[in-house]
SELUMDO-495642 format. One record per residue (C-alpha): residue number from 0; residue in three letters; chain; x, y, z. Coordinates in steps of 0.25 Angstrom, whole numbers, plus 5000, padded with zeros to 4 digits. Layout:
SELUMDO-495642
{k: NUM; r: Ala; c: A; xx: X; yy: Y; zz: Z}
...
This chain:
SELUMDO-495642
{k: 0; r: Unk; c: A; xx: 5000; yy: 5000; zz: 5000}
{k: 1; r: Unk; c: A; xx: 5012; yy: 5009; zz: 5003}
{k: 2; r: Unk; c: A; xx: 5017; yy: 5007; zz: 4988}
{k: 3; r: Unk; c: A; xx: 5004; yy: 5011; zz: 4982}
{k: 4; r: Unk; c: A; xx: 5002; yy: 5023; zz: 4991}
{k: 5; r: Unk; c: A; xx: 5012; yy: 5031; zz: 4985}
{k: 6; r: Unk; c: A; xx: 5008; yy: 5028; zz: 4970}
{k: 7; r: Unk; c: A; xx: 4995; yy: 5032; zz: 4972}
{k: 8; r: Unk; c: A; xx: 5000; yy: 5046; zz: 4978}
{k: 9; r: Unk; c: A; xx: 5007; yy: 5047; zz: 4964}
{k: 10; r: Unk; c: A; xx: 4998; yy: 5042; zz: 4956}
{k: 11; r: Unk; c: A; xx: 4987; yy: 5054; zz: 4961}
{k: 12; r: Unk; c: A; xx: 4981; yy: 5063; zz: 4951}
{k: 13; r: Unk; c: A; xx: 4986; yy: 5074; zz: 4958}
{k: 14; r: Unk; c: A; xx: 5001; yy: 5070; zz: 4958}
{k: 15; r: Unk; c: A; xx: 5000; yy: 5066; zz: 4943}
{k: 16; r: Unk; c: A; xx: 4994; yy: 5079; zz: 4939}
{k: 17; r: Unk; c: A; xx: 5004; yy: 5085; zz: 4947}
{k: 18; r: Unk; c: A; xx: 5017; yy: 5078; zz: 4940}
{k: 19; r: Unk; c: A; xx: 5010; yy: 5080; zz: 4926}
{k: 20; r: Unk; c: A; xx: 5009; yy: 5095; zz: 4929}
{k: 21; r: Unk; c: A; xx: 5024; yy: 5094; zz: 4934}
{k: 22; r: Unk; c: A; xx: 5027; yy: 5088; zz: 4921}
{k: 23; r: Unk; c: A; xx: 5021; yy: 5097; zz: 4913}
{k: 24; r: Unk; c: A; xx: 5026; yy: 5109; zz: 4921}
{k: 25; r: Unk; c: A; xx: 5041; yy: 5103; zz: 4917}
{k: 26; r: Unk; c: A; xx: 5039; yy: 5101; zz: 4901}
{k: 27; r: Unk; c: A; xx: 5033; yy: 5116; zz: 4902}
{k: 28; r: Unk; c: A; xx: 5047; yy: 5119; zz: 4908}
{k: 29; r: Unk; c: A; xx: 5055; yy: 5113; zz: 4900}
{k: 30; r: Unk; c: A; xx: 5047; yy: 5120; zz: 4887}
{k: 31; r: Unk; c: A; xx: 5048; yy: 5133; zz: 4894}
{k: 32; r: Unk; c: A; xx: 5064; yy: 5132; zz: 4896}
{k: 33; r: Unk; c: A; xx: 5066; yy: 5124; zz: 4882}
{k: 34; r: Unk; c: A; xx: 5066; yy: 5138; zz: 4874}
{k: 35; r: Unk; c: A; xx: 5076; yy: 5145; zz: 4883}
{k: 36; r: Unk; c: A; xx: 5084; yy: 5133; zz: 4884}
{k: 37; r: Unk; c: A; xx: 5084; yy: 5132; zz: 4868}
{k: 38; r: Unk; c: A; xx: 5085; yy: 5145; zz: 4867}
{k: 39; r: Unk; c: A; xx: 5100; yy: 5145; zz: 4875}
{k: 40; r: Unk; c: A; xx: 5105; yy: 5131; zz: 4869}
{k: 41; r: Unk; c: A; xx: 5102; yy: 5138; zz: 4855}
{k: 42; r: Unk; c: A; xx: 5110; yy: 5151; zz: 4858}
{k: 43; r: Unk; c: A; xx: 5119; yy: 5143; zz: 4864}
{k: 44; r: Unk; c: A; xx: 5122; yy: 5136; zz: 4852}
{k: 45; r: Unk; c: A; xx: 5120; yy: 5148; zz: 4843}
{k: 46; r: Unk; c: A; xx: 5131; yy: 5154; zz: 4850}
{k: 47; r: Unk; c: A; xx: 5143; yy: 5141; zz: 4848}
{k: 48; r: Unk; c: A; xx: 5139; yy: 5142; zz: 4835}
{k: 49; r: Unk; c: A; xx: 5142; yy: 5156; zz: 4833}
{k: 50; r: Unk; c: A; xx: 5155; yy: 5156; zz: 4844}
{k: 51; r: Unk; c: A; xx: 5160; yy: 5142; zz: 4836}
{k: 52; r: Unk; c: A; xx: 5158; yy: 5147; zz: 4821}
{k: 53; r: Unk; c: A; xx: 5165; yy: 5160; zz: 4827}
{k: 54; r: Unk; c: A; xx: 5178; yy: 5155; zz: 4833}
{k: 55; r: Unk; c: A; xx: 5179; yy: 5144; zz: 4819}
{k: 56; r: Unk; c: A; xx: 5177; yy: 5154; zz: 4811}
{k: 57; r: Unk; c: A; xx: 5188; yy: 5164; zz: 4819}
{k: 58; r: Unk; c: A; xx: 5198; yy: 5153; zz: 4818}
{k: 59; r: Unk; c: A; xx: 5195; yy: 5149; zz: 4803}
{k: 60; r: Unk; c: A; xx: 5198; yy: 5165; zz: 4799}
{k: 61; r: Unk; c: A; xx: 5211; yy: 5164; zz: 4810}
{k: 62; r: Unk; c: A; xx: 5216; yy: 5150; zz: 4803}
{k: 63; r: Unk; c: A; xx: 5213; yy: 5158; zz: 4788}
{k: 64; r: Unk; c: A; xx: 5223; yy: 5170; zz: 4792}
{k: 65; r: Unk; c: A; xx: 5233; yy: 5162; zz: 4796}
{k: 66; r: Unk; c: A; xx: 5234; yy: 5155; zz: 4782}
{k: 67; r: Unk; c: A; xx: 5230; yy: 5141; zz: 4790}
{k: 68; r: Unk; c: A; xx: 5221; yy: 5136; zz: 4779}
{k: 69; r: Unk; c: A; xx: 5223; yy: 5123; zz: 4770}
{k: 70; r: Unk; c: A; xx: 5222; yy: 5132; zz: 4756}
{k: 71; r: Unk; c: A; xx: 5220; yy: 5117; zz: 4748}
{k: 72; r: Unk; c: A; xx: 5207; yy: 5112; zz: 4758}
{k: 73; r: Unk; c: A; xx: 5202; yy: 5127; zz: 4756}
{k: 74; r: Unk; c: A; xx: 5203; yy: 5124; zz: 4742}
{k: 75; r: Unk; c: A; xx: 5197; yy: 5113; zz: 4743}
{k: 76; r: Unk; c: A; xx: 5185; yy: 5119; zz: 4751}
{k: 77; r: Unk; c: A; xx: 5184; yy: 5129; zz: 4740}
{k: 78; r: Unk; c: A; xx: 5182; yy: 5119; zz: 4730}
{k: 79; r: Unk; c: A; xx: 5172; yy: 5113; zz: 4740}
{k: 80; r: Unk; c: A; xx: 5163; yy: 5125; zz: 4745}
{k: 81; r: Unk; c: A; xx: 5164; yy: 5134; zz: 4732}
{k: 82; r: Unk; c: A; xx: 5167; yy: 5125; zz: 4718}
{k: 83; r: Unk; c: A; xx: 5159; yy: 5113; zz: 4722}
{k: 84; r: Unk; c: A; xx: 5147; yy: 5122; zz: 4728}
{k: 85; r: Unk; c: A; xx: 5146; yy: 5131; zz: 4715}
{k: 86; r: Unk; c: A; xx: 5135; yy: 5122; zz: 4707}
{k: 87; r: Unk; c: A; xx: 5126; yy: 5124; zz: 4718}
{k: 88; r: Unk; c: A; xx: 5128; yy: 5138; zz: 4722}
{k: 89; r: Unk; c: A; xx: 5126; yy: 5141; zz: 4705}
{k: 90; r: Unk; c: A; xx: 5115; yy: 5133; zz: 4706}
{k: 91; r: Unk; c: A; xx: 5108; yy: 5139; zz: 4718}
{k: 92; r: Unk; c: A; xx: 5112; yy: 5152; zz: 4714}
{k: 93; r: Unk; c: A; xx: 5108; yy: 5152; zz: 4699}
{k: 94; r: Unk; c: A; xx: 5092; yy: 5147; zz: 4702}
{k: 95; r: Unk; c: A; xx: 5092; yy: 5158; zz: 4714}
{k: 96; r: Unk; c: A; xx: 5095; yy: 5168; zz: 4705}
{k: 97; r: Unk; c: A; xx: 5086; yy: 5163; zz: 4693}
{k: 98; r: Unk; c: A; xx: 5075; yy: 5162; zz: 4702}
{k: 99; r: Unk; c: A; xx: 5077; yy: 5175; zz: 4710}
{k: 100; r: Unk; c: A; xx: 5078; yy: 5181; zz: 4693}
{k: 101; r: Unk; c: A; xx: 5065; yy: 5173; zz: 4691}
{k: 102; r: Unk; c: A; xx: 5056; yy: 5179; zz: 4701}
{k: 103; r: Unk; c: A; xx: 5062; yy: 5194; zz: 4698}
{k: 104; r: Unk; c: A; xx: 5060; yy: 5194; zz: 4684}
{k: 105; r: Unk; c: A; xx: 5046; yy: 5190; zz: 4687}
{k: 106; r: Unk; c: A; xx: 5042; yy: 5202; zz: 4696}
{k: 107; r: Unk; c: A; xx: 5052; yy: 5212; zz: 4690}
{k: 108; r: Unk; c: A; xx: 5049; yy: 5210; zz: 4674}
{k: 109; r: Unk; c: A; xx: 5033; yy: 5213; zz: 4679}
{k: 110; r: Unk; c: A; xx: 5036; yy: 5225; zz: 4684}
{k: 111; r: Unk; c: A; xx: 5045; yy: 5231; zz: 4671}
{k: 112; r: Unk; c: A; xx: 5058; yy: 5229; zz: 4679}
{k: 113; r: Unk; c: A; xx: 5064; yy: 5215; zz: 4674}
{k: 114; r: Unk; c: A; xx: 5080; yy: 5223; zz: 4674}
{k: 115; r: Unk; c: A; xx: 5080; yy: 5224; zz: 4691}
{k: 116; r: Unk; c: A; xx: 5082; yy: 5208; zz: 4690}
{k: 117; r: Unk; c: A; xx: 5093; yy: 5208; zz: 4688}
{k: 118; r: Unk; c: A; xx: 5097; yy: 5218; zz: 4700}
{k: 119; r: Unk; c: A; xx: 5089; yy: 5212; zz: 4709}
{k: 120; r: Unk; c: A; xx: 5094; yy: 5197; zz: 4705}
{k: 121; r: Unk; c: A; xx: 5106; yy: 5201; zz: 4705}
{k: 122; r: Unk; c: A; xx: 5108; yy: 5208; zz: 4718}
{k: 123; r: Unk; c: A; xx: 5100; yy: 5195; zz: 4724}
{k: 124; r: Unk; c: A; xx: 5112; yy: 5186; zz: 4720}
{k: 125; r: Unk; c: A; xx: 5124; yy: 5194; zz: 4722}
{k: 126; r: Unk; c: A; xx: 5119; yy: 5197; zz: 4736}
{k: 127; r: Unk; c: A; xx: 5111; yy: 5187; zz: 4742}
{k: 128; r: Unk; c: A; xx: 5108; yy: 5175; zz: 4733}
{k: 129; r: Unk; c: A; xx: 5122; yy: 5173; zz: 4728}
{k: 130; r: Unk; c: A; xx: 5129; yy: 5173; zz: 4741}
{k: 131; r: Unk; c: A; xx: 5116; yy: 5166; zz: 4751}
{k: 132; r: Unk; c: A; xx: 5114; yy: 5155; zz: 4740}
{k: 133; r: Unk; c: A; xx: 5128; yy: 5152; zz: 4737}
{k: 134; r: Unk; c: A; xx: 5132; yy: 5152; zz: 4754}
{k: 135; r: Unk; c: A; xx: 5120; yy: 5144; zz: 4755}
{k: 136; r: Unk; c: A; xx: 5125; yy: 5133; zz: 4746}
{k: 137; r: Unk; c: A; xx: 5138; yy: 5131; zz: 4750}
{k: 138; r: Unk; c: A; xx: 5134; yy: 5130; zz: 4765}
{k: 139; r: Unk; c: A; xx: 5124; yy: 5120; zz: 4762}
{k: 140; r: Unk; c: A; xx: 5135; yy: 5112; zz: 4753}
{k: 141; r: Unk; c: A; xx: 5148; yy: 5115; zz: 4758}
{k: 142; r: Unk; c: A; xx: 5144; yy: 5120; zz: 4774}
{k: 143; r: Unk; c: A; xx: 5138; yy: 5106; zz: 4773}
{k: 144; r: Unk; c: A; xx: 5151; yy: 5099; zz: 4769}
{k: 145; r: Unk; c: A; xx: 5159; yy: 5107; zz: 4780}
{k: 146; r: Unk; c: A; xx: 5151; yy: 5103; zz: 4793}
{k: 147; r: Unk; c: A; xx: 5151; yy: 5089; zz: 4788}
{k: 148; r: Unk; c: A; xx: 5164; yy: 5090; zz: 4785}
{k: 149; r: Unk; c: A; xx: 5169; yy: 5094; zz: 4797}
{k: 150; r: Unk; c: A; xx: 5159; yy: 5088; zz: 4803}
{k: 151; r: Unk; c: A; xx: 5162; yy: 5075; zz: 4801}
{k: 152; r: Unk; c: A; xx: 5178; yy: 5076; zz: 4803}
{k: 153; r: Unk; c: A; xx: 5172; yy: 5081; zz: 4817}
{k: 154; r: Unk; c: A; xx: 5164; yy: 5069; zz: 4824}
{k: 155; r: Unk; c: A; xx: 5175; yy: 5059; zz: 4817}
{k: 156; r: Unk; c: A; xx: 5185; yy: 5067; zz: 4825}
{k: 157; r: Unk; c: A; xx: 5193; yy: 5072; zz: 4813}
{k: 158; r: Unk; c: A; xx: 5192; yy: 5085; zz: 4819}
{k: 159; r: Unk; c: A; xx: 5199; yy: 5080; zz: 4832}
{k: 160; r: Unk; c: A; xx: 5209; yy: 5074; zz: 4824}
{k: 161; r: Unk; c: A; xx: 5215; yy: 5085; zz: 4818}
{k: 162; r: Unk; c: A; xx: 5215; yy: 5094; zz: 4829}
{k: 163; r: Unk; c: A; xx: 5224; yy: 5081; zz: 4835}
{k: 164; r: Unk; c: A; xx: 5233; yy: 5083; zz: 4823}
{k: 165; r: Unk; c: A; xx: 5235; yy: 5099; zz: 4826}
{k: 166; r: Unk; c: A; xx: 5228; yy: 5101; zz: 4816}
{k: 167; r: Unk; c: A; xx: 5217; yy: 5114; zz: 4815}
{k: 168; r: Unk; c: A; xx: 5202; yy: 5109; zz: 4812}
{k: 169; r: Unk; c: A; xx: 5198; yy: 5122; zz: 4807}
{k: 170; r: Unk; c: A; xx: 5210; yy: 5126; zz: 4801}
{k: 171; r: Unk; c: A; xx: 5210; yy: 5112; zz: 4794}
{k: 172; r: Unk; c: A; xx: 5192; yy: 5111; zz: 4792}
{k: 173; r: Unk; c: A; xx: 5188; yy: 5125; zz: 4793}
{k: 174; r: Unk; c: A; xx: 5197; yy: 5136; zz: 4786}
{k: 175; r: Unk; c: A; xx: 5198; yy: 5130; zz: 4773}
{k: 176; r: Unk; c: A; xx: 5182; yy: 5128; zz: 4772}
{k: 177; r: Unk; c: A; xx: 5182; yy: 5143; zz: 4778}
{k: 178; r: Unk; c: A; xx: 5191; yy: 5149; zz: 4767}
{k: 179; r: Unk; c: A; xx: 5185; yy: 5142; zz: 4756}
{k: 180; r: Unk; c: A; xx: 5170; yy: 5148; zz: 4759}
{k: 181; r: Unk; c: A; xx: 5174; yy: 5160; zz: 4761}
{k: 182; r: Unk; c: A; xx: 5182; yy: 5160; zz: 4746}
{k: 183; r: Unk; c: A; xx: 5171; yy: 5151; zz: 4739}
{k: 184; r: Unk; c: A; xx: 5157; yy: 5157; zz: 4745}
{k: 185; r: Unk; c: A; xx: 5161; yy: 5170; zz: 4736}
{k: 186; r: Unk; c: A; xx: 5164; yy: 5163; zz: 4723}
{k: 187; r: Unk; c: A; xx: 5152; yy: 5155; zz: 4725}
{k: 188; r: Unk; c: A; xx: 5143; yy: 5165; zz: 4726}
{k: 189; r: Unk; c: A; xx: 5151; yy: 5172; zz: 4714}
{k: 190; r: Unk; c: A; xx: 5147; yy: 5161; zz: 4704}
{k: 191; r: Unk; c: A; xx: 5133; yy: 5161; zz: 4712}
{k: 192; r: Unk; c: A; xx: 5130; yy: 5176; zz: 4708}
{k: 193; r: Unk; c: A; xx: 5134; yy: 5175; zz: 4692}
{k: 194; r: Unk; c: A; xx: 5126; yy: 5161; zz: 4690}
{k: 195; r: Unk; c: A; xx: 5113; yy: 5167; zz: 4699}
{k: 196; r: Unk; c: A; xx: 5114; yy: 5180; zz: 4690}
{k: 197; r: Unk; c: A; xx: 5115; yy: 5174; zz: 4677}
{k: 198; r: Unk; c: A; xx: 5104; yy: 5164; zz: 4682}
{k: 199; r: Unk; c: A; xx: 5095; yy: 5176; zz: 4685}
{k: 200; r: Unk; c: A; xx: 5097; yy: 5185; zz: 4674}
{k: 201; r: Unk; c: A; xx: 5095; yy: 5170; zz: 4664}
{k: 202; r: Unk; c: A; xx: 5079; yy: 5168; zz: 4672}
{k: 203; r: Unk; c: A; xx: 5078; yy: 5186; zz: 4671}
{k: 204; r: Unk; c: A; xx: 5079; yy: 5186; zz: 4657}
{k: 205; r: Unk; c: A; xx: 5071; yy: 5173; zz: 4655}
{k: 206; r: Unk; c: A; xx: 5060; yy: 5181; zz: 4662}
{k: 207; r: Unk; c: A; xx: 5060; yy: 5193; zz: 4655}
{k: 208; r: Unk; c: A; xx: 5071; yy: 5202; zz: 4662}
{k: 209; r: Unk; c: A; xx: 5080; yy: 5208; zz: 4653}
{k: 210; r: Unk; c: A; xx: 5091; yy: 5202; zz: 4653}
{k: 211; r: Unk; c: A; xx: 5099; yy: 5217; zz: 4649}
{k: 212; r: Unk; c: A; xx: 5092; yy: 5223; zz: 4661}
{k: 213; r: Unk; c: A; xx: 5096; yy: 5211; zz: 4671}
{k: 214; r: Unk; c: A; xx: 5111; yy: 5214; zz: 4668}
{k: 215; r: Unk; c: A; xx: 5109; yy: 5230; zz: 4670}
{k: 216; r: Unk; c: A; xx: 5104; yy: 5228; zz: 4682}
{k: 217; r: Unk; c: A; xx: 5112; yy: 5219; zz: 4687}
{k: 218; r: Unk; c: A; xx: 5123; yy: 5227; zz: 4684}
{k: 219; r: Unk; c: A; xx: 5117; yy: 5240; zz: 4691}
{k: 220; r: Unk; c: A; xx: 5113; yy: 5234; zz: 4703}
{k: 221; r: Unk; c: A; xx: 5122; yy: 5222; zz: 4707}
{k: 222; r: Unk; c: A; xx: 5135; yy: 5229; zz: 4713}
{k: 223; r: Unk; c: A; xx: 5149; yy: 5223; zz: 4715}
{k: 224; r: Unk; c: A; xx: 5145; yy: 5227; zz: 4730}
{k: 225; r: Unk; c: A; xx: 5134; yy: 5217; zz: 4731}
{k: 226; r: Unk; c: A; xx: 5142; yy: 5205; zz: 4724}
{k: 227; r: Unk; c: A; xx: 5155; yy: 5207; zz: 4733}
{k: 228; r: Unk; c: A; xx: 5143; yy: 5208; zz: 4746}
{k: 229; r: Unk; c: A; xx: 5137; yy: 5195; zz: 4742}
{k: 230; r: Unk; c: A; xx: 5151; yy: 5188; zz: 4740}
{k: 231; r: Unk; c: A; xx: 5155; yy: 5193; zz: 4753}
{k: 232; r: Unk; c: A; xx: 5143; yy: 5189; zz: 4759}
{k: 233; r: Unk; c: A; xx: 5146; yy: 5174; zz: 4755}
{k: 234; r: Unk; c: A; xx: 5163; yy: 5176; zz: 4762}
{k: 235; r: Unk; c: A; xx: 5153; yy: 5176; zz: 4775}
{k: 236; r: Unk; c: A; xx: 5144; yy: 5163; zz: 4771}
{k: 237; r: Unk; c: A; xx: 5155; yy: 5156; zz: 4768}
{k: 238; r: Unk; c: A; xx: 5161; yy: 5157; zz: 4783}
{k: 239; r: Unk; c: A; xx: 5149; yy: 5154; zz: 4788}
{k: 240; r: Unk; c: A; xx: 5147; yy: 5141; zz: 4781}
{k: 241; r: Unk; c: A; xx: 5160; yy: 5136; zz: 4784}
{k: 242; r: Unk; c: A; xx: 5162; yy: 5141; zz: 4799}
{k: 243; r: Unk; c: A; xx: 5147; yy: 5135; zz: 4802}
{k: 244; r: Unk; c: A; xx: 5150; yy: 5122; zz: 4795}
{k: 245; r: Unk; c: A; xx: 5164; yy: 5120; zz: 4801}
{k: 246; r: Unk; c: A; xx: 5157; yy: 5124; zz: 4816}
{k: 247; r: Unk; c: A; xx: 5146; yy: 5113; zz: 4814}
{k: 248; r: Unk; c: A; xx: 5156; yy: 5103; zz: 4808}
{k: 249; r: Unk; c: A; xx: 5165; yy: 5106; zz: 4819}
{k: 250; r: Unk; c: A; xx: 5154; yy: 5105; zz: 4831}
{k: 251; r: Unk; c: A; xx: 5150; yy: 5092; zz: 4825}
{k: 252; r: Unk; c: A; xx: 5146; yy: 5079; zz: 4835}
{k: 253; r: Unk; c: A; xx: 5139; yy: 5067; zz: 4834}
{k: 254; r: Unk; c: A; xx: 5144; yy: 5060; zz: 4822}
{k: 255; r: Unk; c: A; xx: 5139; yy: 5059; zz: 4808}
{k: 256; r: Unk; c: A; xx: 5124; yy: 5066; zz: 4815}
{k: 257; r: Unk; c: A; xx: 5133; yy: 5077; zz: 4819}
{k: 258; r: Unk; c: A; xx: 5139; yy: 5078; zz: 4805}
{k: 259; r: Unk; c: A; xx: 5125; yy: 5079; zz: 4799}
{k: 260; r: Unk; c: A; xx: 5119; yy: 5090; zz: 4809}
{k: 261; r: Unk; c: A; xx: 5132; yy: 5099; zz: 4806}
{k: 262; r: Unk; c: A; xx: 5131; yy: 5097; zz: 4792}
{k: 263; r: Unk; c: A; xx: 5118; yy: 5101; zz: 4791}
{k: 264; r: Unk; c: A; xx: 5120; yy: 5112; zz: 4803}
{k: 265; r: Unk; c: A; xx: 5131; yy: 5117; zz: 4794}
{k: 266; r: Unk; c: A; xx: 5122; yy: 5121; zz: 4783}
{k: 267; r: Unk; c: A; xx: 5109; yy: 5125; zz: 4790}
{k: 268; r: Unk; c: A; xx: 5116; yy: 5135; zz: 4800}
{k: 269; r: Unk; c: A; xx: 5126; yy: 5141; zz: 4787}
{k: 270; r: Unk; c: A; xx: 5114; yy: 5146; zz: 4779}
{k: 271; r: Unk; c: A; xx: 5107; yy: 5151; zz: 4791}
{k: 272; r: Unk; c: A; xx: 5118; yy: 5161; zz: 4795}
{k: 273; r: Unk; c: A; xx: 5120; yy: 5163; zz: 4779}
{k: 274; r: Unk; c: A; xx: 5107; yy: 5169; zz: 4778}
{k: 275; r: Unk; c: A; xx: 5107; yy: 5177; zz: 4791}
{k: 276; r: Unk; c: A; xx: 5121; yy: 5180; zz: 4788}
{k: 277; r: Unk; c: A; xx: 5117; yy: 5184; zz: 4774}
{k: 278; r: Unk; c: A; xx: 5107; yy: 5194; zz: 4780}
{k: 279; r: Unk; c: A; xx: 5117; yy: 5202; zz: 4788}
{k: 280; r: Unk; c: A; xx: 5127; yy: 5204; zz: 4776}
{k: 281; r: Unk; c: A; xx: 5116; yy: 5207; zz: 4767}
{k: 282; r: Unk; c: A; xx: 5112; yy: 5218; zz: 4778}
{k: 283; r: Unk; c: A; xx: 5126; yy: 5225; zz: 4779}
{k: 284; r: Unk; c: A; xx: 5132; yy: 5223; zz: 4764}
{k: 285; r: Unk; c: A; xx: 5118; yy: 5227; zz: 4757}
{k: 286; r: Unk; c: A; xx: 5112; yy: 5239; zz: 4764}
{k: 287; r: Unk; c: A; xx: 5106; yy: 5234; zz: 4777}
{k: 288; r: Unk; c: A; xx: 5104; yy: 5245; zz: 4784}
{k: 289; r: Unk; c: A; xx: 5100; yy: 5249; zz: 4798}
{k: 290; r: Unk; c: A; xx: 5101; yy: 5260; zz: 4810}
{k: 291; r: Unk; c: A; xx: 5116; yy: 5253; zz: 4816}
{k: 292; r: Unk; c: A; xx: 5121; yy: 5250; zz: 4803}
């Protein structure tokens, strides 16, 4: 009788209800304290990333002004990020123009005023759709490559090994990869801008733009100014594409799982700061103005 005593008193209604209230009250908690929580671990993370990409990228620059760079890997990494990348970046390029050239000649040629396509088109490429779309390509196909790349020779311990020989893993991995996007991002985006321009003024014409009138005001309105802006924009896309793809194959764990989620970390977090970066540069090389600037 003394045994059943004490599982009546817990199994009252009263006391359920009681420990059901309490566990409600605790999953409220833990939903109230979740946002905060995710809120720190995601600043927290937002600043390593920053701090790591900061300090790589300050040692890369160190290592290139003191000549420690292996001149044939950045060949070879020039030929890999900018010859082998050029197909696509035409490509995209090309139909981004065509199409752009398309939907102006559209508008423009109902209104009487078909010769501003080729202003318009043509600022459009040299000054955002060139250098975006080409940065944009070659993080996808070559930022890819680094963070697997380095990825892997991190969780087979090929990293470790080298720093056992005496040997620099960012003068040996990183420098080379850095100095070839920052030479090979430009000449891509050079090709990119003839071939899109030649693209659109081929589908203005085919819609009824003169083609006289396309070339004139190209000529007026597309300055050596926004050509060398955009070019230079692409000097920052390309750091930003190998610094983040070196960081995440660097910071790699967990096997060929590990590999995979740098890989596609690599990409997704490049073309993000690529567009938001895009914006500032945009904002001070084009006009932006405001009060404090």
């Amino acid at each position: 009788m003394s045994d059943e005593q004490p599982s009546r008193r817990r199994g009252r209604p009263g006391d359920v209800a009681g420990e059901i209230l309490q566990d409600v009250g605790d999953e409220l908690a833990a939903v109230v304290a979740a946002p905060g929580e995710l809120t720190y671990k995601t600043l927290n993370k937002f600043f390593d990333f920053i701090g790591d990409c900061s300090i790589l990228a300050a040692r890369t620059v160190k290592l290139i002004f003191k000549g420690k760079v292996d001149i044939r890997e950045a060949f070879n990494q020039m030929a890999f990020i900018g010859v082998a990348s050029l197909p696509i970046v035409i490509i995209t390029v090309a139909f981004s123009g065509a199409v752009l050239a398309l939907y102006m000649a559209q508008i423009v040629v109902r209104w009487g005023m078909g010769s501003f396509t080729g202003a318009v088109v043509g600022l459009s490429i040299a000054r955002e759709i060139g250098p975006v779309l080409t940065s944009v390509v070659v993080a996808a196909r070559a930022g890819s490559a680094i963070g697997a790349e380095i990825g892997s020779m991190k969780v087979t311990e090929q990293i470790d090994a080298l720093r056992a020989l005496g040997v620099s893993p960012i003068q040996y991995l990183v420098t080379p990869r850095f100095l070839a996007g920052i030479i090979m991002l430009p000449v891509l985006t050079i090709f990119a801008d003839i071939i899109g321009t030649m693209a659109a003024y081929m589908v203005a014409v085919v819609n009824g733009v003169a083609g006289g009138g396309f070339i004139s005001s190209l000529k007026a309105q597309v300055l050596p100014h926004d050509v060398y802006m955009g070019l230079l924009k692409t000097v920052f896309f390309g750091i930003v594409i190998v610094i983040v793809g070196a960081q995440q194959g660097l910071q790699t764990s967990g096997g060929a799982t590990g590999v995979g989620k740098s890989t596609t970390n690599s990409v997704v977090i490049s073309i993000v700061i690529i567009y938001i970066l895009n914006f500032f540069l945009a904002y001070v090389m084009f006009g932006g103005k405001t009060q404090f600037l």
